[in-house]
C-alpha positions as CSV (number, residue, x, y, z in Angstrom):
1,X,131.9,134.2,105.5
2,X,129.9,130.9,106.9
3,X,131.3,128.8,108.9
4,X,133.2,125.8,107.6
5,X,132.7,123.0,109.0
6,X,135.2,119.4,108.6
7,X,133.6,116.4,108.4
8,X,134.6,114.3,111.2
9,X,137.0,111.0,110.4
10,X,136.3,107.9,111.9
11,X,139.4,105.4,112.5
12,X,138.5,101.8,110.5
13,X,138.2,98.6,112.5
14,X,141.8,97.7,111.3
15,X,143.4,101.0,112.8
16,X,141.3,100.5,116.1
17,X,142.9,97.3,116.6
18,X,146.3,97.4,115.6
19,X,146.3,100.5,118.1
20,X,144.8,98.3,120.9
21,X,147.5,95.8,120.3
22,X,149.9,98.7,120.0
23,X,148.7,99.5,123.1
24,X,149.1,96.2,125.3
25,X,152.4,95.2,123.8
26,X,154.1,98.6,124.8
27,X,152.5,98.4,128.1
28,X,153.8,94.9,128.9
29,X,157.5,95.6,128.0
30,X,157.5,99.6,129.7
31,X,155.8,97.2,133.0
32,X,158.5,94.6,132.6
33,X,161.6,97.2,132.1
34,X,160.9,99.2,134.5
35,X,160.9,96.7,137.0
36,X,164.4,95.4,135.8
37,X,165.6,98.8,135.4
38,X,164.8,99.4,139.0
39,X,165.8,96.2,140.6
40,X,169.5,96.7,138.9
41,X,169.4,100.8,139.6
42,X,169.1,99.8,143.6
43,X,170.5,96.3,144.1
44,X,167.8,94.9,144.9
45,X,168.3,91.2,145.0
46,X,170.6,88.8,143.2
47,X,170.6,88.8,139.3
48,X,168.8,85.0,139.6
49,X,166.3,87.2,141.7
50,X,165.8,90.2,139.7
51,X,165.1,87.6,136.7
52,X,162.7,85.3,138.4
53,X,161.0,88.8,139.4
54,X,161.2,90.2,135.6
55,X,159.5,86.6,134.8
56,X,157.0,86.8,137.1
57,X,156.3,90.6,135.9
58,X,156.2,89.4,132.0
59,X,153.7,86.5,132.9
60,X,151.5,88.9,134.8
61,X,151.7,91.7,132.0
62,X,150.9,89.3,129.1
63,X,147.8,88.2,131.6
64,X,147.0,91.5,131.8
65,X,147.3,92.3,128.2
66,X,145.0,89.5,127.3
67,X,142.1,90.6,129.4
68,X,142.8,93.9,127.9
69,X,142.3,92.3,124.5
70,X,139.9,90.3,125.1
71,X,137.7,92.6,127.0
72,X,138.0,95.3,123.9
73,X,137.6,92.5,121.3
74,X,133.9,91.6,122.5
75,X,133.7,95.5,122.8
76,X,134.2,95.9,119.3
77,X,132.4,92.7,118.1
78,X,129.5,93.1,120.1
79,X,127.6,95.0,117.0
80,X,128.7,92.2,114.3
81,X,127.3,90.1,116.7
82,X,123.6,92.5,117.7
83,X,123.5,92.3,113.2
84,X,123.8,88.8,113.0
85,X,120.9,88.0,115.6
86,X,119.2,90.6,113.6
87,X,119.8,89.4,110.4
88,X,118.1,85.6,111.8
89,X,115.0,87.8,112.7
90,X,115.0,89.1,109.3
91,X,115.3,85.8,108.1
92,X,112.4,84.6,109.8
93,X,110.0,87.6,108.4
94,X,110.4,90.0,111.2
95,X,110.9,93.4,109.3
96,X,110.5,95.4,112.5
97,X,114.3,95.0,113.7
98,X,116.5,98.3,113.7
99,X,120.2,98.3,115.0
100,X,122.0,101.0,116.8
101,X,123.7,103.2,113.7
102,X,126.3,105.1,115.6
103,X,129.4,103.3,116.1
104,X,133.7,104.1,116.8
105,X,134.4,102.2,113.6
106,X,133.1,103.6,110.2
107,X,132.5,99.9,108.6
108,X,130.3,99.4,111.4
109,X,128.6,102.1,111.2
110,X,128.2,101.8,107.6
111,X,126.9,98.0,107.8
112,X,124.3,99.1,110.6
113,X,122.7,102.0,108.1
114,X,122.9,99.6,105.1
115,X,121.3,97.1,106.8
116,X,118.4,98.9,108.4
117,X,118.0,100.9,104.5
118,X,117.4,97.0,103.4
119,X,115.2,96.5,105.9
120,X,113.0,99.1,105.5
121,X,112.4,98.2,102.1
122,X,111.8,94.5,102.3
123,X,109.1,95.8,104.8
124,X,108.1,98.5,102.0
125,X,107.5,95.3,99.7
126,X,105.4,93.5,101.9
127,X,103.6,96.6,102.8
128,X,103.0,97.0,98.6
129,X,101.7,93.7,98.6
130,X,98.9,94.1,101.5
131,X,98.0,97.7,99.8
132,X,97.6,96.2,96.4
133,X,95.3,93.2,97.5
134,X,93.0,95.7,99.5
135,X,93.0,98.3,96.8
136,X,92.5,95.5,93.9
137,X,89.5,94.1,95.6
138,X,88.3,98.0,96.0
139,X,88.7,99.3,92.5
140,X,88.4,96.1,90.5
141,X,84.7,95.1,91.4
142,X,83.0,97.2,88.8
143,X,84.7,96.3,86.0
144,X,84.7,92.6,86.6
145,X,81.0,92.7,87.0
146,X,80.6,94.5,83.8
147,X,83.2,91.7,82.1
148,X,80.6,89.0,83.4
149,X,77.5,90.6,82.7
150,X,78.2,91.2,79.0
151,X,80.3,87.4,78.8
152,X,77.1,86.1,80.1
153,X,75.2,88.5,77.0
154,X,77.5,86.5,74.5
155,X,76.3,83.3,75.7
156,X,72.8,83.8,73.6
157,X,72.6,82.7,70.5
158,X,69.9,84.6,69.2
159,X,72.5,88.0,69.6
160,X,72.9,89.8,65.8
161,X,76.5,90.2,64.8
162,X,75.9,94.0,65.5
163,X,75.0,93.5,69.9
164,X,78.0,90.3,69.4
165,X,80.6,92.8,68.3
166,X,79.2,96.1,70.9
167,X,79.5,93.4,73.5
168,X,82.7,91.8,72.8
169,X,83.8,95.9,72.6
170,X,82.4,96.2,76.3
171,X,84.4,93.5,77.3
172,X,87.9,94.7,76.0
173,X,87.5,98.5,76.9
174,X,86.8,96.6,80.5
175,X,89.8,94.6,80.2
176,X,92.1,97.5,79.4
177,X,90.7,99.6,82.3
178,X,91.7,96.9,85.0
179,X,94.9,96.3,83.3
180,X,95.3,100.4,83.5
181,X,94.2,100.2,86.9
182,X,96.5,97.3,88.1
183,X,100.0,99.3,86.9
184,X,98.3,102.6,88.4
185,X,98.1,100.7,91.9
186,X,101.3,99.0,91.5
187,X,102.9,101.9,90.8
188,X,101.6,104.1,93.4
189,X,102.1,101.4,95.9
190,X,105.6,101.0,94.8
191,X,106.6,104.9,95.2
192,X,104.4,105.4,98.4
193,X,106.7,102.3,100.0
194,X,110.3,103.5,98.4
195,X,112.4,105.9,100.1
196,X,115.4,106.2,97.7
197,X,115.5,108.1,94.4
198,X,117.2,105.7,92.3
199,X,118.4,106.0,88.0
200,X,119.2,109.8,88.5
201,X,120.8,111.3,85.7
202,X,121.3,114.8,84.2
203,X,118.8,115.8,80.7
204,X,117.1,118.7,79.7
205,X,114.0,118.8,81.2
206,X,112.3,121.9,78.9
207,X,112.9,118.9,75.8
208,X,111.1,116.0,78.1
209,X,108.3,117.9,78.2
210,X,108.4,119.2,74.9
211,X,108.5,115.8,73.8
212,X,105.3,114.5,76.5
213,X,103.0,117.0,75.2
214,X,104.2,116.2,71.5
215,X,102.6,112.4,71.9
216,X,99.6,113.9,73.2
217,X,99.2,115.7,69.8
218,X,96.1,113.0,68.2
219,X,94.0,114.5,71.4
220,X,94.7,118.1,71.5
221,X,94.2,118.1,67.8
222,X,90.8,116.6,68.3
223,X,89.6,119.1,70.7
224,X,91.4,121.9,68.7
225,X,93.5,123.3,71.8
226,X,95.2,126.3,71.1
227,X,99.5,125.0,72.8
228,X,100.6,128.1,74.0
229,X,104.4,127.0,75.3
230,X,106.7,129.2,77.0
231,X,110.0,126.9,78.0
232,X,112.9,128.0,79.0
233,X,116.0,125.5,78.7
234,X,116.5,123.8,81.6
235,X,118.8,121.1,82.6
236,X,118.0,118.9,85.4
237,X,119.6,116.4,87.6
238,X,116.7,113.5,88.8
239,X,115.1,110.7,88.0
240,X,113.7,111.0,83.9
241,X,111.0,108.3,84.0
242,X,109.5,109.0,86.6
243,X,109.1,113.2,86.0
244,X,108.1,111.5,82.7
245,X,105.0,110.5,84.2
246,X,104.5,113.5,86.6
247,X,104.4,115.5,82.7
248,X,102.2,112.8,81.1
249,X,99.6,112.8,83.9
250,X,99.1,116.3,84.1
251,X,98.7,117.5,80.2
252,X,96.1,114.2,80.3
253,X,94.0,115.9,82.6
254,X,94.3,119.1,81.3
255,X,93.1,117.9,78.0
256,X,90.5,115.3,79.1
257,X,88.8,118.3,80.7
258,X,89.7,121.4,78.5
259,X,86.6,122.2,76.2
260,X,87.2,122.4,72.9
261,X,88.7,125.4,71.5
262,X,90.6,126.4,75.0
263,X,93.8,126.9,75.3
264,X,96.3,124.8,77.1
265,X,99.4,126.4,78.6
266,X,102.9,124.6,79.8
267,X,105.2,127.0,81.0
268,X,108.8,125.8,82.7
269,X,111.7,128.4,84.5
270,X,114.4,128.2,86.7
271,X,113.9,130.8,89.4
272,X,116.3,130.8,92.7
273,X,118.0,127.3,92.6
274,X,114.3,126.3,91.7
275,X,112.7,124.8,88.2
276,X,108.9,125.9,88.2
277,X,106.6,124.2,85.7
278,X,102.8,125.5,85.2
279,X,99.9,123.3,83.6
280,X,96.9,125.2,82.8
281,X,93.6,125.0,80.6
282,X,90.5,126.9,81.0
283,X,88.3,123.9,80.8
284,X,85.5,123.0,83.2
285,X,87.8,123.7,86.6
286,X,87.2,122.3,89.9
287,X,85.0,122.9,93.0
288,X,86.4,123.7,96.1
289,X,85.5,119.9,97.5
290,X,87.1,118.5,94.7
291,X,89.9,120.6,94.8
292,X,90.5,119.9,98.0
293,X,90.7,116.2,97.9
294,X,92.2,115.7,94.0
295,X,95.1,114.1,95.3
296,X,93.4,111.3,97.0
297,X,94.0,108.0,95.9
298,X,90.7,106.8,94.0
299,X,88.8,110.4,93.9
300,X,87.2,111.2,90.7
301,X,85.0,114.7,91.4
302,X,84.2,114.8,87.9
303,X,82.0,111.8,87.8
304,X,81.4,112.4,83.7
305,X,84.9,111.0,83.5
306,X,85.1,108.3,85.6
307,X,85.2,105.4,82.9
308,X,88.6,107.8,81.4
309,X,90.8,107.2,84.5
310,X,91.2,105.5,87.6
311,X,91.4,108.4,90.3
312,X,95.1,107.5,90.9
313,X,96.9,109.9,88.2
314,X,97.0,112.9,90.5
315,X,98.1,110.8,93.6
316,X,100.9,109.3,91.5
317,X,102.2,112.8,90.7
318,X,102.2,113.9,94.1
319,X,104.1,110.9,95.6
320,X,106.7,111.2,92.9
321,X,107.5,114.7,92.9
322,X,107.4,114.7,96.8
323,X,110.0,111.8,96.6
324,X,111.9,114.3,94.0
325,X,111.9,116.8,97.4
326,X,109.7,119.5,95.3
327,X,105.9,120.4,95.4
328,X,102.9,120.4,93.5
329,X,99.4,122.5,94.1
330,X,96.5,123.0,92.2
331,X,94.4,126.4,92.0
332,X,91.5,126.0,90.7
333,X,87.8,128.0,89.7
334,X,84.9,125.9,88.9
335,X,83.7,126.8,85.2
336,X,87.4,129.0,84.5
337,X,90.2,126.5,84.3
338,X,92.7,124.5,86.4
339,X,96.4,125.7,86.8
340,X,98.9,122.8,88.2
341,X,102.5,124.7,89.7
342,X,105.2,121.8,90.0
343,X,108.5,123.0,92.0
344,X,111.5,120.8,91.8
345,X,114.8,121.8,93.5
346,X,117.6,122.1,91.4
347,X,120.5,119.1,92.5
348,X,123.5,119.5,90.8
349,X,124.8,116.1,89.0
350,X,126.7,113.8,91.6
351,X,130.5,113.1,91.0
352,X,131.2,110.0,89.6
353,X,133.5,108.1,92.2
């Protein structure tokens, strides 16, 4: 049988002190007691004596107990004070500051790991905001000059109402690209900066994708794909929007570049504490080069398609499901298809507290 092991229990700042006080006041009155006990046991002086000695003992115990106290008090407040100088670095934009998580007392300990979890993301936000200004004035060039060159266009007079209305066209398929590409790099910057997995709840994940694939149905209908589903039910404990998009991204791609007539495949399984979901078309597959490098923000290997997407979808599904703790890889032929294998582990539901 393996080895149990019990958690070990922490005393609360509470118990630590009243034991500390404990502590010093039985000291003090054994100290004091004694000496009386003693004095009377061998006749040691007159009783005025034995209680000016007693006094004398009392004063220097409650001395003694106060140094005690005092010397374990800044002991034990030493880390509220190392998070409130902390706290003033935060507070002056220094993200960098950590504090010491281990500690005697649990709510110590607990404040030190929430507080270094809150700094880490306010870091992570000012990170986002660095990534998305470089990445903006990256990506974004092209179809702002485009935007321009055809406003420009619109500014002769002499246009028919026919180049007026392909123009004006120009613009807005522009306009929705960069407004495509802003929430791609927002989210991507978002999930590459986050470290906790928050909004988990328990669904059937078999019917989520089920359901993706069904509001794909206007494009594989178009290219006459041939849906060949093999799901087996599955419930899942995670986070439902953002496998959502994982689902979304990937039946995209495989029908942006499955030639028409193909065949698209979706399979999903449980197999040893694991669910296991394939994506595959036989469309135009990848190169090894391309393959390689797919999930890399911005690539686009198939340069036919470049105007469809923004080279971010793939790099969004592999930061999410890596934050899920599962995997994702691609095999790939070049002219025979494209298969996509996502493994998530399976987490059973949290109790509710």
């Amino acid at each position: 049988m393996p080895k149990m092991t019990v958690p070990k229990v922490r005393p609360r700042a509470a118990q630590i002190f009243a034991v500390i006080i404990a502590a010093i006041i039985s000291t003090s009155m054994v100290l004091t007691y004694g000496i009386i006990f003693i004095l009377l046991k061998f006749q040691i002086g007159t009783i005025t004596a034995i209680v000016t000695s007693s006094t004398y003992m009392g004063i220097f115990s409650t001395i003694l107990g106060i140094g005690i106290a005092a010397y374990t008090s800044t002991k034990m407040l030493s880390p509220i004070v190392k998070i409130n100088d902390a706290a003033k670095k935060v507070a002056h934009g220094d993200f960098s500051v950590r504090l010491e998580e281990k500690s005697i007392a649990m709510e110590i300990e607990e404040i030190a790991k929430s507080f270094n979890i809150m700094v880490r993301e306010l870091s992570n936000i000012e990170t986002l905001r660095s990534d998305f200004v470089s990445n903006v004035s990256h990506e974004f060039k092209t179809p702002l000059s485009a935007i321009e060159g055809y406003a420009t266009l619109l500014q002769d007079e002499r246009l028919s109402k026919e180049e007026q209305a392909l123009y004006i066209s120009r613009i807005l398929e522009n306009t929705s690209r960069l407004s495509k590409l802003t929430q791609s790099i927002l989210s991507l910057s978002q999930l590459e900066n986050q470290e906790i997995l928050l909004q988990q709840e328990s669904y059937m994940l078999d019917e989520q994708i089920r359901r993706v694939l069904l509001s794909y149905e206007p494009l594989w209908e178009e290219k006459e794909l041939n849906i060949d589903l093999n799901l087996e039910t599955t419930q899942y404990f995670g986070n439902k929007s953002l496998l959502a998009q994982v689902w979304s991204n990937l039946i995209d791609n495989a029908i942006k570049f499955s030639r028409t007539g193909g065949t698209l495949s979706i399979s999903c399984h449980a197999i040893e504490g694991k669910v296991v979901v394939r994506i595959a078309d036989n469309g135009i597959g990848m190169s090894e080069e391309v393959r390689r490098r797919a999930f890399d923000k911005f690539y686009q290997g198939e340069r036919s398609h470049t105007t469809q997407g923004s080279g971010l979808g793939l790099a969004l599904v592999r930061r999410i499901i890596t934050l899920c703790g599962g995997t994702v890889g691609i095999r790939s032929r070049e002219g025979k298809g494209t298969e996509i294998t996502v493994s998530l582990v399976i987490v059973p539901p949290k109790a509710e507290s």
